[in-house]
DRENMI-65229 format. One record per residue (C-alpha): residue number from 1; x, y, z; residue in three letters. Coordinates in nm, 2 decimals. Example, Ala and Ser with C-alpha at 12.3 -4.5 7.8 and 13.67 -1.06 7.14 Angstrom:
BEGIN
1; 1.23; -0.45; 0.78; ALA
2; 1.37; -0.11; 0.71; SER
***
This chain:
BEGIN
1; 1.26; -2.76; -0.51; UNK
2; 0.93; -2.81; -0.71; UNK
3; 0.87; -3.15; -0.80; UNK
4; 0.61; -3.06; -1.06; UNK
5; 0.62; -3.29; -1.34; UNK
6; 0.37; -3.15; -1.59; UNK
7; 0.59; -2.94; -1.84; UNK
8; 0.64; -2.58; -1.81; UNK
9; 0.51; -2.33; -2.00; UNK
10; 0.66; -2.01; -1.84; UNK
11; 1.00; -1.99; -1.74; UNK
12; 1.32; -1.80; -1.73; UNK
13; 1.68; -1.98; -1.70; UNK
14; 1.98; -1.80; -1.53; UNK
15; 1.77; -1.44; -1.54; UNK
16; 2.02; -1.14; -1.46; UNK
17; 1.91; -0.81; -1.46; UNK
18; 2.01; -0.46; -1.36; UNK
19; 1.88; -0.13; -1.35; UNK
20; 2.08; 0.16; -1.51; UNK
21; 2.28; 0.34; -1.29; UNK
22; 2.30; 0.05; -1.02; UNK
23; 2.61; -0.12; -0.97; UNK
24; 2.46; -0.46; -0.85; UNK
25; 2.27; -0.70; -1.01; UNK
26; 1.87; -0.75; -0.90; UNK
27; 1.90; -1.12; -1.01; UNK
28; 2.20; -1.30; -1.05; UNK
29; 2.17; -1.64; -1.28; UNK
30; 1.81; -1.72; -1.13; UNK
31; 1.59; -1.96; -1.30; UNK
32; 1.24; -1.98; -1.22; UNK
33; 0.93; -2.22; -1.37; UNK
34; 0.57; -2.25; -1.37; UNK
35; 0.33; -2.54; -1.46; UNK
36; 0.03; -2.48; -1.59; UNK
37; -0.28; -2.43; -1.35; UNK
38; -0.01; -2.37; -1.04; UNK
39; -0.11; -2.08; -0.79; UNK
40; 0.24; -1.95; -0.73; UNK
41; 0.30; -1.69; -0.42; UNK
42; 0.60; -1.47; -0.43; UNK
43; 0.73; -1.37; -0.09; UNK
44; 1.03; -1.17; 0.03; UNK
45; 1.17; -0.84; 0.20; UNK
46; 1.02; -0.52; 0.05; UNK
47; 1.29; -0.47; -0.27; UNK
48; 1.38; -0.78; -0.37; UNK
49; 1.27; -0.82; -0.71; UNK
50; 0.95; -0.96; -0.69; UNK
51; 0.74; -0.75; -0.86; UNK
52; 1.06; -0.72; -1.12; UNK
53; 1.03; -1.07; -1.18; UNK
54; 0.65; -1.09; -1.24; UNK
55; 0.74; -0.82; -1.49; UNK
56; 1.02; -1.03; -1.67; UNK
57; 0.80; -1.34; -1.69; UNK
58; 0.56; -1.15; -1.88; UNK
59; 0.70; -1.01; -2.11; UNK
60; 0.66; -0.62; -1.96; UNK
61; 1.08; -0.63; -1.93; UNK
62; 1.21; -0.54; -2.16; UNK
63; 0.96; -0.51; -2.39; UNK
64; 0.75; -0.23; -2.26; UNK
65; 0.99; -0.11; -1.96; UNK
66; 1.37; -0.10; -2.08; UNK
67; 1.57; -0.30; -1.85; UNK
68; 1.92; -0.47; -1.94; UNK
69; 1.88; -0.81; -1.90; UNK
70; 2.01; -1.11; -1.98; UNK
71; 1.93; -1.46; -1.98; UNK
72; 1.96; -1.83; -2.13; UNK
73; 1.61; -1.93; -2.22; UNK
74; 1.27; -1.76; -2.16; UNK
75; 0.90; -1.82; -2.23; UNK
76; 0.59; -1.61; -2.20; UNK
77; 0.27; -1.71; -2.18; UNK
78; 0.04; -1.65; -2.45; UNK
79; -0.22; -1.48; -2.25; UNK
80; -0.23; -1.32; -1.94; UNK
81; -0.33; -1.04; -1.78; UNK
82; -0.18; -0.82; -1.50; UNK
83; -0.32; -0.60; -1.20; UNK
84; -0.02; -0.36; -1.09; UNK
85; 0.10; -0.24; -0.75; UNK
86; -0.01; 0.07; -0.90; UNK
87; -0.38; 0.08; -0.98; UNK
88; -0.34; 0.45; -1.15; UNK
89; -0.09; 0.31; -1.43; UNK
90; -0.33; 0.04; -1.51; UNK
91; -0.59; 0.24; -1.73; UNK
92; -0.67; 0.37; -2.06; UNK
93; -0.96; 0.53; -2.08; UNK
94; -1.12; 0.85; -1.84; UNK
95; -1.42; 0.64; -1.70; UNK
96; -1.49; 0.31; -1.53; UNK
97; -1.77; 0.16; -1.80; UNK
98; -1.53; 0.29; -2.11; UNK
99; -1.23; 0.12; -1.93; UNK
100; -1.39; -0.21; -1.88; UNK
101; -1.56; -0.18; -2.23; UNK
102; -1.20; -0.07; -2.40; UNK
103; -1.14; -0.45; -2.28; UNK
104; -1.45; -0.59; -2.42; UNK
105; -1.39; -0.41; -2.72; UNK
106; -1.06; -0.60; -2.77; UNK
107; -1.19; -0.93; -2.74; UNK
108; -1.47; -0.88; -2.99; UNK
109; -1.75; -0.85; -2.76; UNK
110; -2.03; -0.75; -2.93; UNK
111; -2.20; -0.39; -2.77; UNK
112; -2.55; -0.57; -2.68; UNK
113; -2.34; -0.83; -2.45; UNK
114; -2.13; -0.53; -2.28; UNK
115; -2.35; -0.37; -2.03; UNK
116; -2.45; -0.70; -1.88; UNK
117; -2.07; -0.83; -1.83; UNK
118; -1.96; -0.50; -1.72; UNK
119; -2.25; -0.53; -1.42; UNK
120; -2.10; -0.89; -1.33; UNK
121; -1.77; -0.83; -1.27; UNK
122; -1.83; -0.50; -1.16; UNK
123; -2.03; -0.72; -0.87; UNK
124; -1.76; -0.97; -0.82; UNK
125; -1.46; -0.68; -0.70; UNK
126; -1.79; -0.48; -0.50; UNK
127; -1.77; -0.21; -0.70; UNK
128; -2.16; -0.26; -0.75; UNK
129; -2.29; 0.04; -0.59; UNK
130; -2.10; 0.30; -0.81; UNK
131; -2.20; 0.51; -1.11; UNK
132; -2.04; 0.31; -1.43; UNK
133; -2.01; 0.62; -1.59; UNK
134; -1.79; 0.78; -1.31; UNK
135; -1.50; 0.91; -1.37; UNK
136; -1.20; 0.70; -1.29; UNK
137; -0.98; 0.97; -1.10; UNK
138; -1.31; 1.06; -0.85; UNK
139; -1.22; 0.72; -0.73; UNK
140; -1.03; 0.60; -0.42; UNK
141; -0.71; 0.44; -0.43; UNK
142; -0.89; 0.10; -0.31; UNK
143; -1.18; 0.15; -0.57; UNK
144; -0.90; 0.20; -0.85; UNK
145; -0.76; -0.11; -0.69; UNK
146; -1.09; -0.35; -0.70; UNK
147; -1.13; -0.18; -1.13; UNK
148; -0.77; -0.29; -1.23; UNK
149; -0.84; -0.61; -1.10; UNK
150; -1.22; -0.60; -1.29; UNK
151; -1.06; -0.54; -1.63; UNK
152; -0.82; -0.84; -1.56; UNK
153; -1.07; -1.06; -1.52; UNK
154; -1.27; -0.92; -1.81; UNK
155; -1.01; -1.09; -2.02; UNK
156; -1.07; -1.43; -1.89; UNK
157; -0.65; -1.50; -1.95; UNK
158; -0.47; -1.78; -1.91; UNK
159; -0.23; -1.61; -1.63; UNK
160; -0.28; -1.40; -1.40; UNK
161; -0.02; -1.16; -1.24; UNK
162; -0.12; -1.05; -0.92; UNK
163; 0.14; -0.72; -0.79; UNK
164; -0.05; -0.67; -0.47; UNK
165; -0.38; -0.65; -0.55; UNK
166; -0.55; -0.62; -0.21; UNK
167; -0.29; -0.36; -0.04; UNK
168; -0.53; -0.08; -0.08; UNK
169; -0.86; -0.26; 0.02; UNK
170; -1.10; -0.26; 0.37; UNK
171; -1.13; -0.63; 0.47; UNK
172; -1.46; -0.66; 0.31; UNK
173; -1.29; -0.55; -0.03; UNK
174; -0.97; -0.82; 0.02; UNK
175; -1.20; -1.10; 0.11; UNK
176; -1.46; -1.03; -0.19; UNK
177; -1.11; -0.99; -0.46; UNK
178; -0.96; -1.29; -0.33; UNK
179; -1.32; -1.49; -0.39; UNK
180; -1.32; -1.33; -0.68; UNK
181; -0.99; -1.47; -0.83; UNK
182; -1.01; -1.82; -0.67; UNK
183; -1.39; -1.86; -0.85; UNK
184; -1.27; -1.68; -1.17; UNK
185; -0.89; -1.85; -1.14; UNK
186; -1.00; -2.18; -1.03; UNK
187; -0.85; -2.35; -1.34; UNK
188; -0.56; -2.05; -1.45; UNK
189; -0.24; -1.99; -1.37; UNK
190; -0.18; -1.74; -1.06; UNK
191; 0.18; -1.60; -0.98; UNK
192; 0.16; -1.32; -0.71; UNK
193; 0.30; -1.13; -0.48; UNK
194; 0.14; -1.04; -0.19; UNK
195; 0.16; -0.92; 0.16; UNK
196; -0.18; -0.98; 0.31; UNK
197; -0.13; -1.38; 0.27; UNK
198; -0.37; -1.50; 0.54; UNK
199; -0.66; -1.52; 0.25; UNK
200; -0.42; -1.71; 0.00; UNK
201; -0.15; -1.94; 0.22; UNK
202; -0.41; -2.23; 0.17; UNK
203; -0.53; -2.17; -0.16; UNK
204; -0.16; -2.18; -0.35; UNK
205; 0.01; -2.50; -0.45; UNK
206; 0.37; -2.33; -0.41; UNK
207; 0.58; -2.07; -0.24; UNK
208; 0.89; -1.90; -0.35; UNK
209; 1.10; -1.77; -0.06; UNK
210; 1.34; -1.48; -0.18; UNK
211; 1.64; -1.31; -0.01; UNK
212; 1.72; -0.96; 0.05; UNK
213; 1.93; -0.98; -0.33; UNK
214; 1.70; -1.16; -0.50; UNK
215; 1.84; -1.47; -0.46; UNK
216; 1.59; -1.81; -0.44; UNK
217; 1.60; -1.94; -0.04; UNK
218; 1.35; -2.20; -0.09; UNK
219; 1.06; -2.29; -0.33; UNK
220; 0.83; -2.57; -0.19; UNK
221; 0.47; -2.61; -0.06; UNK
222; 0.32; -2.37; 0.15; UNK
223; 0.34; -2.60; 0.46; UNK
224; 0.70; -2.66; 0.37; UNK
225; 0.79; -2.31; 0.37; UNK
226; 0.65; -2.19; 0.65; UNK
227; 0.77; -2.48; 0.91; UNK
228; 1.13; -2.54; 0.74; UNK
229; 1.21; -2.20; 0.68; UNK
230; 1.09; -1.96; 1.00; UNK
231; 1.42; -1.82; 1.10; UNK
232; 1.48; -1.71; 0.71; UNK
233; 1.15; -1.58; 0.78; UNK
234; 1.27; -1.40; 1.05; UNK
235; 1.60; -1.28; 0.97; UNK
236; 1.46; -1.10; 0.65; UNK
237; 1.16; -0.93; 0.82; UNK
238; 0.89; -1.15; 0.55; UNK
239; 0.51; -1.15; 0.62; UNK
240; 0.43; -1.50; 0.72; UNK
241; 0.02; -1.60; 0.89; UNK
242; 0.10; -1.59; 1.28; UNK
243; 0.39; -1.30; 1.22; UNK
244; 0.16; -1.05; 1.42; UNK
245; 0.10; -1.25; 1.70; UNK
246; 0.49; -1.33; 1.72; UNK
247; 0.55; -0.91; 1.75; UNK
248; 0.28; -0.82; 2.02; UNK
249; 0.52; -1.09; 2.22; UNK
250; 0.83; -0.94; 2.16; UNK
251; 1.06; -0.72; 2.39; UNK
252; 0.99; -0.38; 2.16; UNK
253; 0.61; -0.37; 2.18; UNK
254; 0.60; -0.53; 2.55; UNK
255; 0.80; -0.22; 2.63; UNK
256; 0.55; -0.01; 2.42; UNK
257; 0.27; -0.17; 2.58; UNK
258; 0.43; -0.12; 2.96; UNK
259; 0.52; 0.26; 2.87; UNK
260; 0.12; 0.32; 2.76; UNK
261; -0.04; 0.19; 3.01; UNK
262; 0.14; 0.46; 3.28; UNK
263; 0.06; 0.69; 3.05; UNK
264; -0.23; 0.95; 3.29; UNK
265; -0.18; 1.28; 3.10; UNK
266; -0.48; 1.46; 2.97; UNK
267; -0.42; 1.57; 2.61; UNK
268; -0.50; 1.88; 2.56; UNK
269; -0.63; 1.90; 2.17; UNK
270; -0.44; 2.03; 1.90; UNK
271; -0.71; 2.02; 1.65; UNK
272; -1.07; 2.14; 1.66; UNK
273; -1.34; 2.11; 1.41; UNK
274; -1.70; 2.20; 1.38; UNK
275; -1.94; 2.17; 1.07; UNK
276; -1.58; 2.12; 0.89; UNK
277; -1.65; 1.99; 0.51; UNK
278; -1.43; 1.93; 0.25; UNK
279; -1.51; 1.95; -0.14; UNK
280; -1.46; 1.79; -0.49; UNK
281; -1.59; 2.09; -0.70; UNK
282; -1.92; 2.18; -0.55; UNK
283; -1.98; 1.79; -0.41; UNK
284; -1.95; 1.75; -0.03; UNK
285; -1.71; 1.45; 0.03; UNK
286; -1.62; 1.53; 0.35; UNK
287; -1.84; 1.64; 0.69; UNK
288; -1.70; 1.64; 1.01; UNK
289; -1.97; 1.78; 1.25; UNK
290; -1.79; 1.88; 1.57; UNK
291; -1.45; 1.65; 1.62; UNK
292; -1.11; 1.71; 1.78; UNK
293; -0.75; 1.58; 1.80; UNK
294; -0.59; 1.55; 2.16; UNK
295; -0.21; 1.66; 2.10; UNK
296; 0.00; 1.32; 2.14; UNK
297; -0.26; 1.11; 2.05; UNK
298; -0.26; 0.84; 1.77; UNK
299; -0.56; 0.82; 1.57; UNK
300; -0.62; 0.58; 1.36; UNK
301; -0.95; 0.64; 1.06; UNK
302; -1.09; 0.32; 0.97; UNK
303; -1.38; 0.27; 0.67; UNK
304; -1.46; 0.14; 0.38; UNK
305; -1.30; 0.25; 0.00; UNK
306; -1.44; 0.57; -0.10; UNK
307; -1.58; 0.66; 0.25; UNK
308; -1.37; 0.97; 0.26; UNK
309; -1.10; 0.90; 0.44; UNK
310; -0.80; 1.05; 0.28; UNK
311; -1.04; 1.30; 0.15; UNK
312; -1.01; 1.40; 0.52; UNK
313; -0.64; 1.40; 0.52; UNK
314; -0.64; 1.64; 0.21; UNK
315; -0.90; 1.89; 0.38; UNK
316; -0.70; 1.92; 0.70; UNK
317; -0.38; 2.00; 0.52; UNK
318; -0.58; 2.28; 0.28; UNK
319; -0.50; 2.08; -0.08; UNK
320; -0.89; 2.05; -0.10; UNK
321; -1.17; 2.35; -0.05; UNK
322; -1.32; 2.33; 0.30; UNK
323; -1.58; 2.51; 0.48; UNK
324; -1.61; 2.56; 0.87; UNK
325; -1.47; 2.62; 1.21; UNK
326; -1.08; 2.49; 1.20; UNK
327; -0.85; 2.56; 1.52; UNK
328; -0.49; 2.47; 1.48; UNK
329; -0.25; 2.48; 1.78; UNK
330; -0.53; 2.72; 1.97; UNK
331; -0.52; 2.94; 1.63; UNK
332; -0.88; 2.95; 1.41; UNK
333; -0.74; 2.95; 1.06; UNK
334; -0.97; 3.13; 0.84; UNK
335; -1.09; 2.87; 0.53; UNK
336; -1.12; 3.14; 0.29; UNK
337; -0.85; 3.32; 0.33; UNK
338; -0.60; 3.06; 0.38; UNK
339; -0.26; 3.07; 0.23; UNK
340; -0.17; 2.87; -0.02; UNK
341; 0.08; 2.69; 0.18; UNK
342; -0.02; 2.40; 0.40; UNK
343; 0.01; 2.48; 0.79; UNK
344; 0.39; 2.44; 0.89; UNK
345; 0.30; 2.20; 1.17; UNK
346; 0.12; 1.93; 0.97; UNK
347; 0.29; 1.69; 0.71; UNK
348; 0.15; 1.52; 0.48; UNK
349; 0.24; 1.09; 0.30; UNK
350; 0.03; 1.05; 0.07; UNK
351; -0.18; 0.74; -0.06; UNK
352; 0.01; 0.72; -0.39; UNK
353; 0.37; 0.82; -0.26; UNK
354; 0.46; 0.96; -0.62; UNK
355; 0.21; 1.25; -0.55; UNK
356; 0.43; 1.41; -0.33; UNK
357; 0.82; 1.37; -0.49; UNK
358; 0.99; 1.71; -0.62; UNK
359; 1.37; 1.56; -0.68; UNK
360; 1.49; 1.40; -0.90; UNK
361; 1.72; 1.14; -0.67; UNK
362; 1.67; 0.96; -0.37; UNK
363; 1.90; 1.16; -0.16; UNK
364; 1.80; 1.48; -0.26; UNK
365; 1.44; 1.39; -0.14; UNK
366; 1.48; 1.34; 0.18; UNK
367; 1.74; 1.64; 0.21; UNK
368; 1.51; 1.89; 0.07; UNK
369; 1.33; 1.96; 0.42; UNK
370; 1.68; 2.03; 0.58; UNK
371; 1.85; 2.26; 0.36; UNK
372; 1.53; 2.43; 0.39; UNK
373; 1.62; 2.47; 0.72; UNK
374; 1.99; 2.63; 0.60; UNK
375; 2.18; 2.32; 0.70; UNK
376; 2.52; 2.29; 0.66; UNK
377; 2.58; 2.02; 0.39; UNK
378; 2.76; 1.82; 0.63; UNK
379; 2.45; 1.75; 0.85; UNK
380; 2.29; 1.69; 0.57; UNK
381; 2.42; 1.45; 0.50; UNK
382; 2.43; 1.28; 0.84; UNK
383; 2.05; 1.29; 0.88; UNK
384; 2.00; 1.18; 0.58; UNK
385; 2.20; 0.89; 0.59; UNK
386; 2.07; 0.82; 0.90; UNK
387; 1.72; 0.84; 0.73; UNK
388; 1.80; 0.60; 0.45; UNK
389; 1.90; 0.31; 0.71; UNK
390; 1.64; 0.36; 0.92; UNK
391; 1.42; 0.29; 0.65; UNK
392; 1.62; 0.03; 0.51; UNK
393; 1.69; 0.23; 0.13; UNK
394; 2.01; 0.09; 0.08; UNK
395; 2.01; 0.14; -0.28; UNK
396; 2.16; 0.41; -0.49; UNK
397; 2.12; 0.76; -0.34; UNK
398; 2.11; 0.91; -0.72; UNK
399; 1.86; 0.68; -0.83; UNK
400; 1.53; 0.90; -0.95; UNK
401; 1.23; 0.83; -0.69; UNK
402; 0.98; 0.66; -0.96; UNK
403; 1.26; 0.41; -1.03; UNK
404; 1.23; 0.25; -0.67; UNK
405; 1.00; -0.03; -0.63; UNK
406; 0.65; 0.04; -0.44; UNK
407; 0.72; -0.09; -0.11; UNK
408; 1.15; 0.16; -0.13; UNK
409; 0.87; 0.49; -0.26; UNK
410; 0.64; 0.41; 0.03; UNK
411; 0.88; 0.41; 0.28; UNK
412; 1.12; 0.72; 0.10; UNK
413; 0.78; 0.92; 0.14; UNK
414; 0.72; 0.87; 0.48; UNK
415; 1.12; 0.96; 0.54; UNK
416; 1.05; 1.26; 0.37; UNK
417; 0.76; 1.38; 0.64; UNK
418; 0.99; 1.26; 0.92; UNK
419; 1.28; 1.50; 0.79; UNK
420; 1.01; 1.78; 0.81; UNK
421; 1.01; 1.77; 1.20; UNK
422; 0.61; 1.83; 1.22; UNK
423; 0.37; 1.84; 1.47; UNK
424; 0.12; 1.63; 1.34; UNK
425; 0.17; 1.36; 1.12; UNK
426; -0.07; 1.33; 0.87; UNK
427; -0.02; 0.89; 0.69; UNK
428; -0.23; 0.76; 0.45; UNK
429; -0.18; 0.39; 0.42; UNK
430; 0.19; 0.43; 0.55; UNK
431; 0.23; 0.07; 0.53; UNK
432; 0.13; -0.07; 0.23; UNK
433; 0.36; -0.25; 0.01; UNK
434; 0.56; -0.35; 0.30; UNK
435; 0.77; -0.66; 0.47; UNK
436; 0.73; -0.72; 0.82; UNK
437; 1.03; -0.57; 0.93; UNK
438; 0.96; -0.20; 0.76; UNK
439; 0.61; -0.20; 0.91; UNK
440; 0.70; -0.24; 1.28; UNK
441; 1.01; -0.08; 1.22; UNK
442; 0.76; 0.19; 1.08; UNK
443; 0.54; 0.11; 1.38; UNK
444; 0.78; 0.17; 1.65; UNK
445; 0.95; 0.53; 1.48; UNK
446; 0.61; 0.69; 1.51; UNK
447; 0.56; 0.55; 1.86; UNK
448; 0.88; 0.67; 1.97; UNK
449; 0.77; 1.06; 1.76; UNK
450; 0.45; 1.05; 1.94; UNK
451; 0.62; 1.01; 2.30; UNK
452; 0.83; 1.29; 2.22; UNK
453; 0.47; 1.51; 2.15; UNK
454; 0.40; 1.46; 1.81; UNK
455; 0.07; 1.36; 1.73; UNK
456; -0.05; 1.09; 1.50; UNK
457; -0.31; 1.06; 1.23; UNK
458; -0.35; 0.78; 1.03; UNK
459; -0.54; 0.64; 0.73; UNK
460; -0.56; 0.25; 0.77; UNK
461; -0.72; -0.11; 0.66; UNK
462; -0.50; -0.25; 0.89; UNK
463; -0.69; -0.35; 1.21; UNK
464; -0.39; -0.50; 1.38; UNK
465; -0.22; -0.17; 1.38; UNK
466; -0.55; -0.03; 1.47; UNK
467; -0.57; -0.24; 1.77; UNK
468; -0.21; -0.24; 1.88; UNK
469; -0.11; 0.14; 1.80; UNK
470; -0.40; 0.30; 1.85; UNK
471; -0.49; 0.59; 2.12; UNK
472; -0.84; 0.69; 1.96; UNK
473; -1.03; 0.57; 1.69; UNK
474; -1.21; 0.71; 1.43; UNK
475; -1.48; 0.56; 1.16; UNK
476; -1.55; 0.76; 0.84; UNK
477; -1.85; 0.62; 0.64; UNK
478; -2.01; 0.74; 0.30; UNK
479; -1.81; 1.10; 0.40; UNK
480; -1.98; 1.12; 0.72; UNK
481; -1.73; 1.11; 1.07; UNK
482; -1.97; 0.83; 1.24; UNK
483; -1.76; 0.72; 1.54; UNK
484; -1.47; 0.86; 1.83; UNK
485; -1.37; 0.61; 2.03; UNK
486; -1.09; 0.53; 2.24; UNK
487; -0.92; 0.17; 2.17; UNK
488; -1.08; 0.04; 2.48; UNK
489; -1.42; 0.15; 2.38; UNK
490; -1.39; 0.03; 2.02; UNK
491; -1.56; -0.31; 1.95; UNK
492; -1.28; -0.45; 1.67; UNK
493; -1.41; -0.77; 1.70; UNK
494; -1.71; -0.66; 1.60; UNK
495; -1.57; -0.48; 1.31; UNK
496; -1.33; -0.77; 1.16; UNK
497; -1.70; -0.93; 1.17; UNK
498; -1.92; -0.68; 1.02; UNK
499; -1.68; -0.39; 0.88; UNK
500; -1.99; -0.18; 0.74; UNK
501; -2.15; -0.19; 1.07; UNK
***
């Protein structure tokens, strides 16, 4: 245990909480303090209440979110701000500079003072380049991620509650947000919760170690954690600094790696573009001048936020106007005359998985693709079942979607593209918000699709998956395709140096 002294100001004794509907409790008589000025990290498997309890501690549950709870004792800070997992249900107001002013507003600022602050901090998440009077929706997920985290520290609190704040950003952009909050934070108190730890396992005074059910394994110093506490660490699948390094050594990816490199096929491709485009309204986001996708191949599209990547994604799967020469499985489809359903053999996981949810329970979600296919109810059931453990949602099958936590709606969105059976596999970010565990589990599903003959595109920040998964890569910058390489040809080095290069 902590052996902070210093008296707490935010707490919570024996916390329990459930969700309606659920049968077991998320936290079960779990107390949990902070001193003032600690830097507290929150690590455990995808679903275990983290992000709950960051929410509990503030003051969000139950006062703006409607959870039964219960507990002995509880205090709030005073002030605080909070930067959400989700950087779309963080805003206000239509536009980046009446966002950030909407915050100056409320702490009195006067207007003459506004225009220089809003350039500062704009500065300090690298949002410098953009228009301030853009709107907030023409922005990437990323970009929406570095202005949550602006109009955070535009109120200078006391806490700061950090829900992933980096899971959507290049490595330029998670380097300049953590520098960002360790000069702005330097004397605040930080709880967070956060995957991508390799920036922050030096910089915070204490880790909290949580099991599967929410339960406290250890809480101690970083240092502590990470030497007493590795097979914990293992067992649960948690994201700890050398946990990449441990997979590429063990028996499932030395097998992937063995079954590549006998790989001598030539892939023939399945995609061809020339002077494709894709369109917001009449802007160009989008120009791809002469491209193509080999058929079993695993592409990975690397660049920074706002370079167009998923814009990409969209264009191929017709959810976006596009102009230009696009062959599909040896067919040109004609742009103009397209029909308003996507092509059968692509499928589609979005950035934001919410985008793409039509049920209204978990089980139902997944199912939809198969009764589609006229099913029997009985297999069904079976493959969706088996769907739900492969992806580890072992929560209720009637609860609705936008009641799972990020990491459970990342990974029931990319369930719900495996159930179609496509050809191509279209993944924006398919890992975000993830432990360990789901992301090579993840890893090695799509590996095991693509030796099988589907083919793999994929949106990521993620240069370890870029380097260990990838067939071919791609680099999208400022909406232009700039480089098609294969892994061996690709300088990664070079870009976990210079990412803009």
């Amino acid at each position: 245990m902590s052996t902070h002294k210093e008296k707490a100001f935010m707490e919570v004794i024996n916390l329990r909480l459930k969700f309606p509907g659920e049968t077991s409790l998320v936290f079960k008589d779990i107390s949990f303090t902070v001193s003032k000025g600690e830097k507290v990290l929150l690590l455990g498997p995808s679903g275990c209440g983290k992000s709950t309890l960051l929410q509990v501690l503030s003051g969000i549950i139950p006062h703006s979110i409607e959870v039964p709870l219960k507990y002995d004792s509880i205090q709030h800070p005073e002030s605080w701000g909070f930067v959400f997992q989700d950087p779309d249900t963080q805003f206000c107001m239509p536009y980046v500079d009446e966002e950030l002013a909407f915050v100056l507003e409320n702490l009195h600022i006067h207007r003459n003072k506004m225009d220089d602050l809003i350039k500062d901090v704009l500065v300090s998440v690298g949002l410098q380049d953009i228009e301030v009077h853009t709107s907030i929706q023409n922005l990437s997920q990323g970009m929406k991620q570095r202005l949550a985290l602006a109009s955070v520290l535009l109120l200078q609190p006391d806490v700061l509650f950090l829900d992933e704040p980096s899971a959507l950003l290049d490595p330029e952009g998670t380097i300049q947000i953590w520098d960002a909050v360790k000069q702005v934070a330097a004397d605040k108190t930080v709880l967070i919760v956060e995957h991508k730890i390799d920036h922050i396992a030096d910089w915070v005074d204490r880790v909290v170690l949580f099991g599967p059910a929410g339960d406290i394994i250890a809480n101690g110093s970083p240092k502590s954690i990470f030497e007493l506490y590795q097979s914990e660490i293992d067992e649960y699948g948690i994201w700890y600094p050398e946990v990449w390094n441990d997979y590429l050594k063990s028996p499932e990816y030395i097998e992937i790696k063995a079954l590549r490199q006998i790989e001598s096929v030539v892939l023939e491709p399945i995609i061809n573009l020339r002077d494709f485009k894709g369109y917001r309204g009449k802007d160009e986001k989008i120009n791809i001048p002469k491209a193509h996708i080999p058929e079993g191949s695993w592409i990975t599209i690397i660049g920074d936020n706002g370079a167009g990547k998923s814009t990409f994604l969209l264009s191929l799967i017709h959810l976006i106007q596009t102009t230009g020469y696009y062959e599909l499985s040896g067919k040109e489809i004609d742009l103009l005359q397209r029909k308003k359903r996507p092509p059968t053999e692509l499928s589609l996981v979005f950035q934001n998985p919410e985008l793409q949810f039509i049920t209204n329970t978990l089980f139902d979600e997944i199912a939809f693709s198969y009764r589609l296919l006229g099913l029997p109810e009985t297999e069904v059931r079976s493959e969706v079942t088996s769907l739900l453990k492969l992806f580890q949602l072992d929560v209720n099958e009637l609860r609705h979607p936008f009641q799972l936590s990020i990491g459970q709606k990342r990974r029931l969105s990319v369930a719900t593209a495996f159930a179609q059976g496509s050809a191509i596999l279209l993944l924006d970010e398919p890992t975000f918000g993830q432990d360990a565990r789901n992301t090579f589990i993840l890893l090695e599903k799509l590996e095991q699709l693509r030796k099988n003959g589907a083919t793999i595109v994929m949106v990521t920040h993620d240069m370890e998956i870029v380097e260990s998964f990838a067939t071919i890569v791609w680099k999208i910058d400022k909406g232009q395709l700039i480089h098609v390489e294969t892994l061996q040809e690709f300088d990664l080095e070079e870009q976990r140096v210079n990412p803009i290069a």
